[in-house]
VOGU-3710 file (C-alpha; in Angstrom, 3 decimals, decimal comma):
1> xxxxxxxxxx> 11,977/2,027/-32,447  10,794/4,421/-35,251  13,037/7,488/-33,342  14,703/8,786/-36,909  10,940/9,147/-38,070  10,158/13,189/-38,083  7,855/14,966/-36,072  5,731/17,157/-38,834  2,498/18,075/-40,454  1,472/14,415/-39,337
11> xxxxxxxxxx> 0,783/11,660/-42,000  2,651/8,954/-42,268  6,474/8,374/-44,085  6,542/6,880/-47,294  7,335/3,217/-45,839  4,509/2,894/-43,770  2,250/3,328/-47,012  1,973/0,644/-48,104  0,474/-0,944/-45,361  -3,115/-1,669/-45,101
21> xxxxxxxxxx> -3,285/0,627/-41,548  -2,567/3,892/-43,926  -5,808/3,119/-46,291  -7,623/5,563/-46,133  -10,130/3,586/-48,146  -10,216/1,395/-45,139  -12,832/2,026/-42,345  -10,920/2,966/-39,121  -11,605/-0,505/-37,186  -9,775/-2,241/-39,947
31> xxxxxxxxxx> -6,852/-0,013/-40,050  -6,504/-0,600/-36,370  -6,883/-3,609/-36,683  -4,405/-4,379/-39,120  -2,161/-1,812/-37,270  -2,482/-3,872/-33,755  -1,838/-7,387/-35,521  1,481/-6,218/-37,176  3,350/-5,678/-33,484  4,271/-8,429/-31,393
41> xxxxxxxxxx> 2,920/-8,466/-27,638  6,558/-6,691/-26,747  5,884/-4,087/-29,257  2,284/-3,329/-28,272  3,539/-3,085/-24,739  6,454/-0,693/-25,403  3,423/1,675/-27,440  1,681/1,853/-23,792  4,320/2,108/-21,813  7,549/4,987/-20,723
51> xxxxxxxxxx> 10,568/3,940/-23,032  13,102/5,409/-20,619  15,921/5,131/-23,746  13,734/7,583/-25,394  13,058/10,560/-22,878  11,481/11,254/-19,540  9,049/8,587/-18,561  6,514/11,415/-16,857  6,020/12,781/-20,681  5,839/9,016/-21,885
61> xxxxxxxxxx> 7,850/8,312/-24,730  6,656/5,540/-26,104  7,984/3,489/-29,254  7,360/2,862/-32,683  8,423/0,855/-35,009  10,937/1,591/-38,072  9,773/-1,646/-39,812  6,692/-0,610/-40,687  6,921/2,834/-40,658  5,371/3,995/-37,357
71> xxxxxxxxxx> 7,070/6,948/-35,454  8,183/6,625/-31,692  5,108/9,261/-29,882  5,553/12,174/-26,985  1,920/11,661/-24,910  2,176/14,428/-22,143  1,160/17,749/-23,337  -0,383/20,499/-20,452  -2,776/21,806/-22,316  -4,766/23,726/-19,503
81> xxxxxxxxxx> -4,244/27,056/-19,754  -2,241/27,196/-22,596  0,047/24,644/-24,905  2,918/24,021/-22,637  5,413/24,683/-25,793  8,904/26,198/-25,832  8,834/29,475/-27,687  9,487/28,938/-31,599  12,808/30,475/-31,905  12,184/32,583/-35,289
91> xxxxxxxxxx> 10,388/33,701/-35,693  9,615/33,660/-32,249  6,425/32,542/-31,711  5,092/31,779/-28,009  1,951/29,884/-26,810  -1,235/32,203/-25,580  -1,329/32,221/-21,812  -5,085/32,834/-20,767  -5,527/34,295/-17,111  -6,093/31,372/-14,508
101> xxxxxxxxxx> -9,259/28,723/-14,707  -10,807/30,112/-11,679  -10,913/33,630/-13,748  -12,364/31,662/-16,536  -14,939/30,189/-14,501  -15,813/33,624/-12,673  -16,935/34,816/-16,606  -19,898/32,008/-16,044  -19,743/32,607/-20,155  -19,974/29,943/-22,794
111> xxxxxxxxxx> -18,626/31,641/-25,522  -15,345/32,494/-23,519  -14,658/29,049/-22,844  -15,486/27,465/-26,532  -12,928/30,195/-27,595  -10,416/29,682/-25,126  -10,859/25,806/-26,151  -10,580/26,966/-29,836  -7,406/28,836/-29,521  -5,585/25,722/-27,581
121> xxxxxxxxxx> -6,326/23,807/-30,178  -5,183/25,885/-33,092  -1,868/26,353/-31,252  -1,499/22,682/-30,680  -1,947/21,308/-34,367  0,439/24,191/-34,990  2,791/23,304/-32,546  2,707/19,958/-33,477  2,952/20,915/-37,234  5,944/22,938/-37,146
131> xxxxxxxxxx> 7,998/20,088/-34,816  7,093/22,130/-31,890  8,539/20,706/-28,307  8,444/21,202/-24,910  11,438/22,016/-22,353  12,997/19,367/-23,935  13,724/19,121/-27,931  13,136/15,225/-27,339  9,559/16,301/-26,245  8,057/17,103/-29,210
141> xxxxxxxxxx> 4,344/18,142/-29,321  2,010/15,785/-30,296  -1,757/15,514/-30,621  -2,916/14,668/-27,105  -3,112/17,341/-24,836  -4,085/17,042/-20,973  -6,424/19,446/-19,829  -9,031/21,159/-18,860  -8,454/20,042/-15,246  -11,817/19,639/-14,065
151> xxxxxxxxxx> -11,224/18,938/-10,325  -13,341/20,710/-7,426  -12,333/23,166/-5,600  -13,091/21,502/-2,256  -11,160/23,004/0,093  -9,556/26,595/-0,275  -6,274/25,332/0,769  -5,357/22,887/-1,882  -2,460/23,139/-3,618  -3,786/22,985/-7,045
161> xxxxxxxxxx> -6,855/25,551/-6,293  -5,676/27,811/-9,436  -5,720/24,290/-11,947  -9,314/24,407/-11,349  -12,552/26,820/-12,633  -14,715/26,653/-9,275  -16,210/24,604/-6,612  -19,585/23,713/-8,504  -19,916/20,498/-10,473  -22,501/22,087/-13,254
171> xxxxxxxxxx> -20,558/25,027/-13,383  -16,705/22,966/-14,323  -18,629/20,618/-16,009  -20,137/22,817/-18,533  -16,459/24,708/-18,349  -14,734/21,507/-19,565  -17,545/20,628/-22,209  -17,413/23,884/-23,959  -13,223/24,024/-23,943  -13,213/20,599/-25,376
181> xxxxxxxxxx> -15,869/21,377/-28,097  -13,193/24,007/-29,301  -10,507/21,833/-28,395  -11,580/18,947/-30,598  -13,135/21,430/-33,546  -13,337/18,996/-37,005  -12,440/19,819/-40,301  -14,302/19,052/-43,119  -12,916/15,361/-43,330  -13,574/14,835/-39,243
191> xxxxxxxxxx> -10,157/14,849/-38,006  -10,440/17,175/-34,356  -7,643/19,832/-34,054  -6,194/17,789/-31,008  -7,000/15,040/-28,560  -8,295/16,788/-25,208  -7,792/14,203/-22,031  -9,579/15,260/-18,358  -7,890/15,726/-15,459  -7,470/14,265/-12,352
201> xxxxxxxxxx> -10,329/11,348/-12,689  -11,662/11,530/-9,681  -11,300/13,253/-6,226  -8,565/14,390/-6,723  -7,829/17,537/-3,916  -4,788/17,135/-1,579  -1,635/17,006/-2,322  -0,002/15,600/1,191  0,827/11,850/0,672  -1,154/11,933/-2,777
211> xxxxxxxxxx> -0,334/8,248/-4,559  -1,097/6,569/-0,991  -3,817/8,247/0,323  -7,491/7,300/0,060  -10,680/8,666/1,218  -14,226/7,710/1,814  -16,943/8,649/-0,733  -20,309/8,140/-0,590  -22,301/7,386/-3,712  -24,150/10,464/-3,512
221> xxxxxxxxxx> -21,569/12,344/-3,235  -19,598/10,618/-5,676  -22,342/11,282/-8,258  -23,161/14,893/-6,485  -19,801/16,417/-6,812  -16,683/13,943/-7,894  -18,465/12,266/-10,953  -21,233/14,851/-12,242  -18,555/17,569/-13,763  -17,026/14,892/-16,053
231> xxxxxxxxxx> -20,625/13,204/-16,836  -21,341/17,079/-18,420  -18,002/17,230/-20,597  -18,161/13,894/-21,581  -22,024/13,609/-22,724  -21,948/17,128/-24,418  -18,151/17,277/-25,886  -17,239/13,606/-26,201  -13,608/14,321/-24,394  -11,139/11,473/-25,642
241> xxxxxxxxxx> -10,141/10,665/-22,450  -9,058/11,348/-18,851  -5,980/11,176/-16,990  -7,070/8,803/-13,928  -6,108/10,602/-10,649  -3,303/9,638/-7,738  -6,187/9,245/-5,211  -7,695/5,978/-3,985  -11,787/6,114/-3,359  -12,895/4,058/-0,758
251> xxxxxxxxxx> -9,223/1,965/-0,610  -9,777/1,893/-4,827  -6,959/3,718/-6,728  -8,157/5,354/-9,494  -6,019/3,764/-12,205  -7,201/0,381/-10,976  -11,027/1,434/-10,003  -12,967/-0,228/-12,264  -16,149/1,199/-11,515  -15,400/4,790/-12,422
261> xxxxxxxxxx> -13,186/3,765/-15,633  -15,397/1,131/-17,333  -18,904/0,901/-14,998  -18,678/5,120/-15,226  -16,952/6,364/-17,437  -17,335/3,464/-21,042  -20,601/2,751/-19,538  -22,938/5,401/-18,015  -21,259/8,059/-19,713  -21,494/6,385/-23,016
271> xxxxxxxxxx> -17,714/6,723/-24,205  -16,674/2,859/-24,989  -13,480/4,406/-27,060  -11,967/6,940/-23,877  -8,495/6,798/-23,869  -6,873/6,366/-19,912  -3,861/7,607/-19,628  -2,371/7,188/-15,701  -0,884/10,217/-13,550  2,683/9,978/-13,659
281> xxxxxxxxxx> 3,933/7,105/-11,539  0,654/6,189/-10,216  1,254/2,458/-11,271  4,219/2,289/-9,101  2,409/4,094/-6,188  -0,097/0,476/-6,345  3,128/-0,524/-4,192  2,443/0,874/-1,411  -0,165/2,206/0,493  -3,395/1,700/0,779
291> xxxxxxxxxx> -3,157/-1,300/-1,657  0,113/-2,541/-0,806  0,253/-4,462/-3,841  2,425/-7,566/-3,730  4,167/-7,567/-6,825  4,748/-5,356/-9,449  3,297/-8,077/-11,369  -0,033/-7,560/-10,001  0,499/-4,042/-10,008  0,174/-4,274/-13,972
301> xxxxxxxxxx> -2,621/-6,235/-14,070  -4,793/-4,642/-11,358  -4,497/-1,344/-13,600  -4,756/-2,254/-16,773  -7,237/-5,281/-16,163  -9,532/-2,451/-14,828  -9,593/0,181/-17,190  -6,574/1,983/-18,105  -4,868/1,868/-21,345  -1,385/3,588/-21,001
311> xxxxxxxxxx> 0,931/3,859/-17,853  2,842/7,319/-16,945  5,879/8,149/-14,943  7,043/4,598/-13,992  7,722/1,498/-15,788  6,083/-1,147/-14,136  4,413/-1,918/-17,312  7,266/-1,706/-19,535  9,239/-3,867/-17,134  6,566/-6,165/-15,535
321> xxxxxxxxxx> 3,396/-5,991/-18,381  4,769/-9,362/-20,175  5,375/-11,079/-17,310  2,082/-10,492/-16,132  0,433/-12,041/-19,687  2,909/-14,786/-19,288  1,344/-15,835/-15,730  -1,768/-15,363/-16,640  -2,491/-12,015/-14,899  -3,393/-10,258/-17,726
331> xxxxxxxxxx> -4,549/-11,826/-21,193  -2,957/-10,629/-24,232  -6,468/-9,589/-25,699  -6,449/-6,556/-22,644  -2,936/-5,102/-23,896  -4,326/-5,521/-27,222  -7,534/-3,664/-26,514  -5,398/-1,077/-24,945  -3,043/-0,492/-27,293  -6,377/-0,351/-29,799
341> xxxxxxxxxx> -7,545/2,504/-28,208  -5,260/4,984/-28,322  -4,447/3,990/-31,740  -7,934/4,631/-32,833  -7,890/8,124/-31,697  -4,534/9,006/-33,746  -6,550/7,479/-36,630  -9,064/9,835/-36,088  -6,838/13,157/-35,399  -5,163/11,860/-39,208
351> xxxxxxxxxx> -1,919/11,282/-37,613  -1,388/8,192/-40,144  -3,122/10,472/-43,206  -1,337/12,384/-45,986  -1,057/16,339/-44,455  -3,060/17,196/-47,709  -6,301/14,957/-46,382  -6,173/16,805/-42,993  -7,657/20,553/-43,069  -5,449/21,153/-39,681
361> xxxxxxxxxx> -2,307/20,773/-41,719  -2,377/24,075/-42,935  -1,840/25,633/-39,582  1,646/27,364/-38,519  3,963/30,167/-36,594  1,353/32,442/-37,754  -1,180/30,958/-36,076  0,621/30,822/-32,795  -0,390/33,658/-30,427  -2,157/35,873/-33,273
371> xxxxxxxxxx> -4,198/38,602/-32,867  -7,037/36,597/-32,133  -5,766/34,628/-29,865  -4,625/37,640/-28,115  -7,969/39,522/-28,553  -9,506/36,191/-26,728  -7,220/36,237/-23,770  -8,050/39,783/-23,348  -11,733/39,232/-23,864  -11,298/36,402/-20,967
381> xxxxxxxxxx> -9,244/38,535/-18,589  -12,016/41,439/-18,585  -14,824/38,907/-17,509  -12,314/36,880/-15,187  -11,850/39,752/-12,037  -14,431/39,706/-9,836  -15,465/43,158/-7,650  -16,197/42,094/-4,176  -17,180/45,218/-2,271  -17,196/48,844/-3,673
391> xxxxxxxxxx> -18,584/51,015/-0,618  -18,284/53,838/-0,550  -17,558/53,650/-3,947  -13,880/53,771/-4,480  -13,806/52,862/-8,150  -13,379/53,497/-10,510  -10,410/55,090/-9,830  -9,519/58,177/-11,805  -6,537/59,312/-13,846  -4,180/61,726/-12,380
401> xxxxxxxxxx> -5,010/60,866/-9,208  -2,066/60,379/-6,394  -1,561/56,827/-5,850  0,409/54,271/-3,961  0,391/50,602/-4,701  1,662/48,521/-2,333  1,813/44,725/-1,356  3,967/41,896/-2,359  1,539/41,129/-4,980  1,957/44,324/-6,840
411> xxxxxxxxxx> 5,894/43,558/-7,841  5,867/40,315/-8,634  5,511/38,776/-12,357  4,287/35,538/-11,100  0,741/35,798/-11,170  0,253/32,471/-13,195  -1,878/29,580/-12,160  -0,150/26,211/-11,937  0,916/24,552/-15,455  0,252/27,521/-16,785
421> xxxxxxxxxx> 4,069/28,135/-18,263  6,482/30,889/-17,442  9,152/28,185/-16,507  10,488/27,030/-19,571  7,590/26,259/-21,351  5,032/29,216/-22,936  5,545/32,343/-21,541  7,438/35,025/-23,381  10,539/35,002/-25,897  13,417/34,370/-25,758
431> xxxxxxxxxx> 13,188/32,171/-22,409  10,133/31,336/-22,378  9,919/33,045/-19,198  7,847/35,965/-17,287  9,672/38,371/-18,849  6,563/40,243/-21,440  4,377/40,554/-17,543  3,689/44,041/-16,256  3,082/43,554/-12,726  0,035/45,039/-11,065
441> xxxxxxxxxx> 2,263/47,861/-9,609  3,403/48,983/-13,996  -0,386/48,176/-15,046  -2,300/50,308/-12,650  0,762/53,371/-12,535  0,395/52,922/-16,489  -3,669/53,569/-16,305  -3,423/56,203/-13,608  -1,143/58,388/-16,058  -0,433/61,670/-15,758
451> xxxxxxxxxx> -0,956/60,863/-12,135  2,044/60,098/-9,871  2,432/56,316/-8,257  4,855/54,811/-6,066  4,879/51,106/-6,261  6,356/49,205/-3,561  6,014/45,747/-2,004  6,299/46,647/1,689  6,703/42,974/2,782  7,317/39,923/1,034
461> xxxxxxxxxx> 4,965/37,065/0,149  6,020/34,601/2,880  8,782/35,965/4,939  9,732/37,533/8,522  11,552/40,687/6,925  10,675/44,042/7,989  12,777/46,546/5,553  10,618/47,433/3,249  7,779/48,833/5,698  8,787/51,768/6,558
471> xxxxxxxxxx> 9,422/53,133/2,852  5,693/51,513/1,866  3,858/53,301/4,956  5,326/56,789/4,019  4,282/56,522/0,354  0,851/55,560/1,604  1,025/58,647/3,796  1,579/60,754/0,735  -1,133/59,137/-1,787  -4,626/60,421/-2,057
481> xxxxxxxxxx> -5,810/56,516/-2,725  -3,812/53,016/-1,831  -3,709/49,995/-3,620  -2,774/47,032/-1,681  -2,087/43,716/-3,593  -1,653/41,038/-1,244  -2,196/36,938/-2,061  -0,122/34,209/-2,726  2,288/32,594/-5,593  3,341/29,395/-6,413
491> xxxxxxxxxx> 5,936/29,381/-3,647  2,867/29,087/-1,436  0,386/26,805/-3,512  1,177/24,617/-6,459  1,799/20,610/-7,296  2,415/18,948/-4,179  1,940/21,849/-1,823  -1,314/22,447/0,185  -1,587/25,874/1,981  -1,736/25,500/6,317
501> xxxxxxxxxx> -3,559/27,871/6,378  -5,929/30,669/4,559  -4,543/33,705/6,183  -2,293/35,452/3,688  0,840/34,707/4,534  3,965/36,062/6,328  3,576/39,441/7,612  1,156/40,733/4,875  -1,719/40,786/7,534  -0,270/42,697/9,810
511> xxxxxxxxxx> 1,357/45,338/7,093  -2,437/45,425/5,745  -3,758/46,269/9,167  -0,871/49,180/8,911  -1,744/50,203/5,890  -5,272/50,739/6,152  -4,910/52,252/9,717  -3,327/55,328/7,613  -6,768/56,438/6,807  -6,692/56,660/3,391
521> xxxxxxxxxx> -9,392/55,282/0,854  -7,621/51,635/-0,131  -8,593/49,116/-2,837  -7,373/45,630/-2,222  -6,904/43,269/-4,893  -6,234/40,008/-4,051  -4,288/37,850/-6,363  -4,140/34,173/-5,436  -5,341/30,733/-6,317  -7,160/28,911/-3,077
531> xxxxxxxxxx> -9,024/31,347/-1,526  -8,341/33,973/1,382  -9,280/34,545/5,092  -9,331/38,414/4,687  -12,062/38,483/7,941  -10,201/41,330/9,570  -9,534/43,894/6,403  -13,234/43,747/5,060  -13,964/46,656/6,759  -11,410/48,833/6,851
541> xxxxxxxxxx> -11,059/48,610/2,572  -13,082/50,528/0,595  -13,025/48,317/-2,672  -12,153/45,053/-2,504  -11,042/42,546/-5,887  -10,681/38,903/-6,235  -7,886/38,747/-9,459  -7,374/35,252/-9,122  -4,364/34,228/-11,259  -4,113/37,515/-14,015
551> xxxxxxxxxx> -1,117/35,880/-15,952  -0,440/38,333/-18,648  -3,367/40,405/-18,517  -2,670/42,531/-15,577  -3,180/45,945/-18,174  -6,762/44,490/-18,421  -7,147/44,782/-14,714  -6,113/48,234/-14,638  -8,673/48,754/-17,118  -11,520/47,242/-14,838
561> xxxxxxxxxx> -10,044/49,778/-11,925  -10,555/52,940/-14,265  -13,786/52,423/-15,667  -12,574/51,708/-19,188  -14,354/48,725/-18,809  -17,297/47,096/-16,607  -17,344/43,340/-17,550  -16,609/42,092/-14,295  -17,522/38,677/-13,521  -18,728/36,181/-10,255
571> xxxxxxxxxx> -17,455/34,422/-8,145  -16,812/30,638/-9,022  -15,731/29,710/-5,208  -17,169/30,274/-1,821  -14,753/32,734/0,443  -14,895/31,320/3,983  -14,254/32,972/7,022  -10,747/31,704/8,801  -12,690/29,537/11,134  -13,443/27,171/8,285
581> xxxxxxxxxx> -9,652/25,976/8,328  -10,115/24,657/12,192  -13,250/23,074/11,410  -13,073/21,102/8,399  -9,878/18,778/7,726  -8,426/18,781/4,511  -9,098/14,918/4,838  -12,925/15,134/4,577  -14,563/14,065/1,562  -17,824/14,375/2,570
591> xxxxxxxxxx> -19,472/17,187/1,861  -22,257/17,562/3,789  -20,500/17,105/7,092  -20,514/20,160/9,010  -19,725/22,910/8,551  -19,978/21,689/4,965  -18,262/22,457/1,840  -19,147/24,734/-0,975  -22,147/26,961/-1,268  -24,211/23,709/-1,747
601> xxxxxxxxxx> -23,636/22,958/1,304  -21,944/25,252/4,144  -24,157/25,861/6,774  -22,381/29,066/8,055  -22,017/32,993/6,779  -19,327/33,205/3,672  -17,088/36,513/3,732  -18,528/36,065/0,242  -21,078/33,544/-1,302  -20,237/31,738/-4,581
611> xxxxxxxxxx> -21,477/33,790/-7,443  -21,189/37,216/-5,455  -20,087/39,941/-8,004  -20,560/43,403/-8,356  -20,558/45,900/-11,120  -19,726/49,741/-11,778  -23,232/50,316/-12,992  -26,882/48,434/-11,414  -29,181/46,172/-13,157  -32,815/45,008/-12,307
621> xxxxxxxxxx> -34,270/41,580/-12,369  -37,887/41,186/-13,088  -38,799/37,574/-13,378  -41,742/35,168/-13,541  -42,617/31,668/-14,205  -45,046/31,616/-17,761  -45,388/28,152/-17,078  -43,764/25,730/-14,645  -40,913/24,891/-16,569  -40,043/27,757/-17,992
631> xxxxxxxxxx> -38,593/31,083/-16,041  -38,883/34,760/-18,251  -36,494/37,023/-16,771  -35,908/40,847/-17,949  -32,396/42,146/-17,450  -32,063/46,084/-17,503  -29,439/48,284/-17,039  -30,449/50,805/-15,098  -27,141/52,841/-14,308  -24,703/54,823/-16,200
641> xxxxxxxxxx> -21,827/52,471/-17,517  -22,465/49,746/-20,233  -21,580/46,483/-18,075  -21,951/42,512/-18,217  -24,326/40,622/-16,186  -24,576/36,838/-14,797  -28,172/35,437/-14,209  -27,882/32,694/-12,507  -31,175/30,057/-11,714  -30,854/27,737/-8,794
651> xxxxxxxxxx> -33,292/25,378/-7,872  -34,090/24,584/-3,881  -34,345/21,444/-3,063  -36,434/20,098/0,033  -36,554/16,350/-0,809  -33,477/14,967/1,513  -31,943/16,359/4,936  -28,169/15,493/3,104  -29,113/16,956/-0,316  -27,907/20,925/-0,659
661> xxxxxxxxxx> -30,063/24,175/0,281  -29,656/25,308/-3,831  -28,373/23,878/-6,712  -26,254/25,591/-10,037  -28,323/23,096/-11,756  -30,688/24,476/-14,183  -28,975/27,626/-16,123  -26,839/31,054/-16,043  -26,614/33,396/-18,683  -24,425/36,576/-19,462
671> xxxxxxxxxx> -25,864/39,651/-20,727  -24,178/42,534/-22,006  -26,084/45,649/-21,977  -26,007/48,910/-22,951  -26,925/51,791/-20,731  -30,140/52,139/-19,811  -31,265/48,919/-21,743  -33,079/45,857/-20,814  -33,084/42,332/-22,172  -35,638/39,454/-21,968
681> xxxxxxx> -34,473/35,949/-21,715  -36,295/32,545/-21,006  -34,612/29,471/-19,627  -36,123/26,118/-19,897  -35,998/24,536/-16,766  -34,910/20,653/-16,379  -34,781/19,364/-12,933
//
């Protein structure tokens, strides 16, 4: 293998210059080429395929070779809400977390997400450039990175709810386009700052028995809600890739669906050159259920004969992939192809260039969590909290004031989405751990100085324990105003673990029912991933706040609360009532069956309606239509606070009983207005 090989600015060592594949004078196609014809069918295999003698097969090591100068390569990268990289030692140096996607997505603002996109991929050329790694020193960072996951948020009780930024197709997909565009920023000679792959292609939205399971899809709503997000990143941002999902479509697993790889994704969506990579150990799943696949053999070739280039988590390819060619499963031409691919795109990132011919080299520790960076994630966090209810008007909340903040929510430091670090990887110094978090309990006692505040959790997220009631209730009892932080953490919802249920869980229900039976004036802040059932505590909370996944930010919460600032932001996800849970099975893919999922089409009364948001000052709409495609709409701000607003168009639709009430399908905007200012904007509509 080409293991002693180093892990550095990129470009490649001095023995593999002199081979035609690192000419730069060379168009790419012949430097692949060349690069493909100098490995044997063994070699080319072992480049697609886990290496188990070289690290974790999930991360995919796979190998070089010394002889000609190519270095062994780390593939797995999370790279979806920030660069899942150890903290640099020292100077220490950690990776920018950003608050969770559905916070991202509640901002409906381009900008945000290009930046967010921007900042990933500085830190990931400069992990990569300084011999950054993951958890493991063997897993160095490379230039793929997997993310944005653009999955729906189908059902509220899906484990990987806070992965995703909402439950509308134009909405993610205009998400993902914008993150990759500043994910995959050129230089001046064309190499992008990283490789950005999609996740989970397609479907992909329960975890129970996910690898075997398999649902059925109908073509509308395949193209409707499954297929249209990725059709958006891929046409605007040219993504490199996707990472095909563990879910079978109509009995097809997705890393052996041809349609959706080449039909789809090479074909409609115009990317011949994506890059598939496979979920970890989805080749292996072919096994069993629903395929049942009678060999592993023919577990090989049904994968990579339809579509995907590079296998994950097992080694059914490294093991079985020549025997396959060798019966005549699989022609060598396919693994070439393959192999081809992915080699093309580390052409074009300038892995096999000279550092000094790639503008990207120049990046480093410094530019690892800098202050812009860190003036982005705040900038994020302010537009990512959405106000649900604020009557009578609670907030903001003023200084000095006599307050007690209580839930389980408020004392906890894990307010992260999923793979979004804290656990080894990102995070703060020196374990790359939770450690730099205020909770929501420091963050709001902070803001409310000189004031006094008691923090305490009361009960715990999911337990049976009663202790800490009594001391929570007689705080609340002494505050002029209570802040009760309920929701869930990854203990509840994460990587293979759906929620039961939508009712918080444990006792906080009942110790929310207590609390607000006190009679004081209480703000609730949720902070969760899938959505809540919060039916019963609507009315008995003054203010309520959807926080999603705050991460670091929780100071820029606080300042939301106080006033300090109004950008709040919308909500990306419909908030059902708790019936919804008894009605629809996690196991229903279609959407239009009732009651019917997401705003497009649920046929019953939300707690909240997607794109619900409130502000601390009011704004006026006055719109009209100039012409029939074009809709002039003046914005004013018409209260006392500077604030941000989200227009959002829909279009109604009364062609077909099965097609939604309203579509996200034409345009949203963000304004941010002064006081007592207006705006004027026009949107060109395209139906």
């Amino acid at each position: 293998t080409g293991r002693p090989l180093p892990n550095d600015k990129g470009g490649a060592p001095d023995r593999a210059r002199s081979f035609p594949y690192c000419n730069m004078s060379l168009g790419g196609d012949a430097r692949v080429a060349d690069l493909v014809a100098r490995r044997a069918l063994d070699q080319l295999i072992a480049a697609i395929s886990p290496q188990p003698s070289l690290g974790g097969t999930c991360g995919d090591h796979t190998a070089g070779n010394a002889e000609i100068g190519l270095p062994d390569y780390f593939w797995l990268t999370e790279t979806n809400t920030n660069v899942a990289a150890k903290c640099h030692p020292s100077p220490y140096r950690c990776a920018t977390t950003f608050i969770g996607p559905l916070g991202m997505g509640a901002s409906f603002n381009r900008s945000s997400w290009r930046l967010k996109g921007g900042v990933l991929g500085t830190e990931m050329r400069a992990f990569h450039n300084i011999g950054g790694h993951r958890s493991s020193p063997t897993d160095k960072i490379g230039l793929t990175g997997f993310g944005p996951n653009l999955n729906i948020a189908r059902d509220p009780r899906y484990g990987r709810v806070s992965e995703v930024p909402g439950e509308d197709p134009y909405l993610s997909g205009h998400y993902g386009a914008e993150m990759v565009l500043g994910m995959q920023a050129f230089d001046k000679q064309g190499h992008p700052k990283m490789l950005a792959y999609l996740k989970h292609y397609t479907a992909y939205s329960v975890e129970a028995n996910r690898g075997h399971d398999t649902y059925n899809i109908s073509m509308y709503d395949f193209w409707d809600t499954y297929l249209a997000q990725y059709e958006i990143t891929f046409k605007r941002s040219n993504a490199s890739g996707v990472m095909c999902s563990y879910d079978a479509e109509n009995g097809n697993p997705s890393c052996a669906n041809g349609y959706i790889l080449n039909e789809v994704l090479r074909g409609k969506f115009g990317q011949p050159g994506a890059l598939v990579t496979t979920d970890c150990g989805a080749v292996k799943n072919m096994l069993g259920p629903p395929t049942n696949t009678p060999s592993p053999e023919l577990a090989a070739a049904w994968t990579i004969n339809n579509g995907t280039d590079v296998e994950m988590g097992s080694t059914v390819w490294t093991d079985h992939l020549r025997a396959a060619v060798d019966a005549g499963y699989v022609h060598q031409q396919t693994v070439e192809r393959s192999a081809a691919r992915g080699f093309r795109q580390m052409f074009l990132a300038g892995r096999f260039d000279p550092p000094e011919s790639v503008g990207w080299s120049s990046l480093g520790l410094e530019d690892i969590n800098s202050t812009h960076a860190q003036q982005v994630a705040k900038e994020a966090a302010l537009q990512g909290m959405v106000l649900l209810k604020n009557s009578p008007p609670l907030l903001p909340l003023k200084p000095g004031t006599k307050l007690a903040v209580v839930g389980p929510m408020a004392v906890t430091t894990d307010l992260m989405s999923d793979y979004a670090g804290g656990t080894g990887e990102a995070g703060c110094w020196p374990n790359s751990d939770e450690s730099c978090v205020w909770t929501i309990g420091e963050a709001v006692a902070g803001a409310n100085r000189p004031g006094v505040t008691t923090i305490s959790k009361g009960v715990d997220v999911n337990s049976n324990s009663t202790s800490g009631i009594a001391v929570a209730l007689d705080q609340v009892r002494a505050a002029d105003v209570v802040v009760l932080v309920v929701g869930n953490d990854r203990t509840q919802e994460h990587e293979g673990i759906d929620r039961p249920d939508t009712l918080l869980p444990g006792l906080q229900q009942s110790f929310a029912l207590d609390v607000i039976k006190i009679g004081k004036p209480v703000l609730l802040i949720m902070s969760n991933g899938g959505a809540l059932a919060i039916d019963e505590l609507i009315g008995g909370c003054d203010a309520i706040v959807e926080a999603f996944n705050p991460a670091q930010n929780t100071r820029e919460l606080a300042s939301l609360l106080f006033g300090r600032s109004n950008r709040w932001g919308k909500l990306p996800v419909t908030l059902y009532p708790h019936a919804y849970t008894s009605q629809q099975p996690m196991t229903n893919f279609d959407m239009a069956k009732p009651p019917g999922r997401t705003y497009k089409y649920y046929q019953h009364t939300p707690l909240f309606e997607f794109g619900h948001g409130l502000s601390l000052t009011q704004f006026k709409f006055n719109c009209s239509l100039p012409t029939p495609f074009h809709l002039s709409c003046e914005v004013a701000n018409v209260g006392g606070m500077d604030g941000d607003e989200v227009l959002m168009v829909y279009h109604l639709s009364l062609i077909h009983i099965s097609e939604p009430t309203r579509l996200l399908s034409i345009s949203y905007a963000v304004f941010c207005l002064k006081k007592k200012k207006k705006i004027t904007r026009v949107h060109e509509l395209t139906l």
